[in-house]
C-alpha positions as a printed NumPy array, in Angstrom:
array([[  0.   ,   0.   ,   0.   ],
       [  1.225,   3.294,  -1.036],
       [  2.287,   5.961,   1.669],
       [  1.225,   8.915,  -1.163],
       [ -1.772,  10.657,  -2.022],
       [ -1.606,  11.814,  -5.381],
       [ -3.613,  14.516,  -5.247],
       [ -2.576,  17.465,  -8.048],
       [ -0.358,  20.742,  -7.299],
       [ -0.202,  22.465,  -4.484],
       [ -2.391,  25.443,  -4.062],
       [ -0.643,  28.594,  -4.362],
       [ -0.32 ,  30.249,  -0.765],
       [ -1.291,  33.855,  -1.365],
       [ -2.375,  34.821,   2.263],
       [  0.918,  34.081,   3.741],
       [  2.507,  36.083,   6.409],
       [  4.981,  37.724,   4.011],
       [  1.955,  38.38 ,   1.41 ],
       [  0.191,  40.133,   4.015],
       [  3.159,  42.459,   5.348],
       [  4.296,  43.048,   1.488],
       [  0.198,  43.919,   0.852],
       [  0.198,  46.673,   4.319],
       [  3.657,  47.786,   2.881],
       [  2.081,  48.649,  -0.388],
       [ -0.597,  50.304,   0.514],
       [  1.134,  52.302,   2.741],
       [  4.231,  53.391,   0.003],
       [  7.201,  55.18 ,   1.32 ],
       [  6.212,  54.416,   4.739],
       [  8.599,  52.534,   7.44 ],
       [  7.156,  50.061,   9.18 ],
       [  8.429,  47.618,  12.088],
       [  7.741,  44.199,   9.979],
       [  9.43 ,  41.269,  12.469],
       [ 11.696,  41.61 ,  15.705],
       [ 13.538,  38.289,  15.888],
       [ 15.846,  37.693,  18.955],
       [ 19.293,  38.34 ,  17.68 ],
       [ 20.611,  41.566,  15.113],
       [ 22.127,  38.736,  12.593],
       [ 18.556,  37.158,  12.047],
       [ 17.157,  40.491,  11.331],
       [ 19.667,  41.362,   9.307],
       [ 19.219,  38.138,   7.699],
       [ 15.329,  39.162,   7.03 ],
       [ 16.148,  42.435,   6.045],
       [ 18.302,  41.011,   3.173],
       [ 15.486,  38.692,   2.177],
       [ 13.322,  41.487,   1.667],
       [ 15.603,  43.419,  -0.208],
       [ 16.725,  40.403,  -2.41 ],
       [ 13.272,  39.421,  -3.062],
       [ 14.063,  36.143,  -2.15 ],
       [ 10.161,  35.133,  -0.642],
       [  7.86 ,  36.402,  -4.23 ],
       [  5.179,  38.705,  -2.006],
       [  8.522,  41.349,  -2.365],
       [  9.2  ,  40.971,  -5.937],
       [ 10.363,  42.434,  -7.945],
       [ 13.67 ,  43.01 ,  -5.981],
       [ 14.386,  46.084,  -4.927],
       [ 10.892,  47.433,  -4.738],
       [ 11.092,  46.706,  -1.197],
       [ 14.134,  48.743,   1.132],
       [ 14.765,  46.905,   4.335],
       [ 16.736,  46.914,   7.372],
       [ 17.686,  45.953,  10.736],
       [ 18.603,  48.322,  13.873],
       [ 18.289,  47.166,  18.007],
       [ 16.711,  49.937,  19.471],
       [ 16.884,  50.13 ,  23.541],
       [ 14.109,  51.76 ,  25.131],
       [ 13.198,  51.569,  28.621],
       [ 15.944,  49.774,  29.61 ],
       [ 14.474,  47.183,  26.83 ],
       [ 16.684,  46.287,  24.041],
       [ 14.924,  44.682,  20.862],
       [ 16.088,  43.731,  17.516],
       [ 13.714,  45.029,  14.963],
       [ 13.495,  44.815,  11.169],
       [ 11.573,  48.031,   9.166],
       [ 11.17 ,  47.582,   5.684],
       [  9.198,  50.141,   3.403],
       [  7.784,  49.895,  -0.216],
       [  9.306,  52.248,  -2.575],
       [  7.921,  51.093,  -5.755],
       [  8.605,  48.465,  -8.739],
       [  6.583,  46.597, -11.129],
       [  3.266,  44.631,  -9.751]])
């Protein structure tokens, strides 16, 4: 007995996570916004790249997305945060 189901293609996943940032991004253009705050500065600069890069398709085309990562302290708090914007490209 077979361990498969055969069952066609995937669907394609357009309400990810990333879809729905890129989608706020875009309808907000030019503006920065605080888009993931992962627990060390090389994973958000890791995401920031990604964005930039286009490497997940809800930021294509590449460079139509700026990103990048800062740690901000505040109130004795200090945070890792990635802000990415939408500055425009081909949709």
């Amino acid at each position: 007995m077979s361990h498969v189901e055969f069952v066609g293609p995937p669907p394609k996943q357009r309400n990810t996570k990333h879809a729905r940032i890129a989608r706020e991004l875009r309808a907000h253009p030019k503006m920065w916004g605080v888009v993931r705050k992962p627990d060390t500065l090389p994973r958000a600069a890791s995401a920031a790249q990604a964005i930039r890069d286009a490497r997940l398709p809800a930021y294509a085309p590449a460079g139509s997305f700026e990103a990048v990562a800062r740690t901000v302290t505040a109130g004795g708090r200090t945070e890792h945060r990635v802000y990415a914007r939408y500055v425009g490209g081909e949709q």
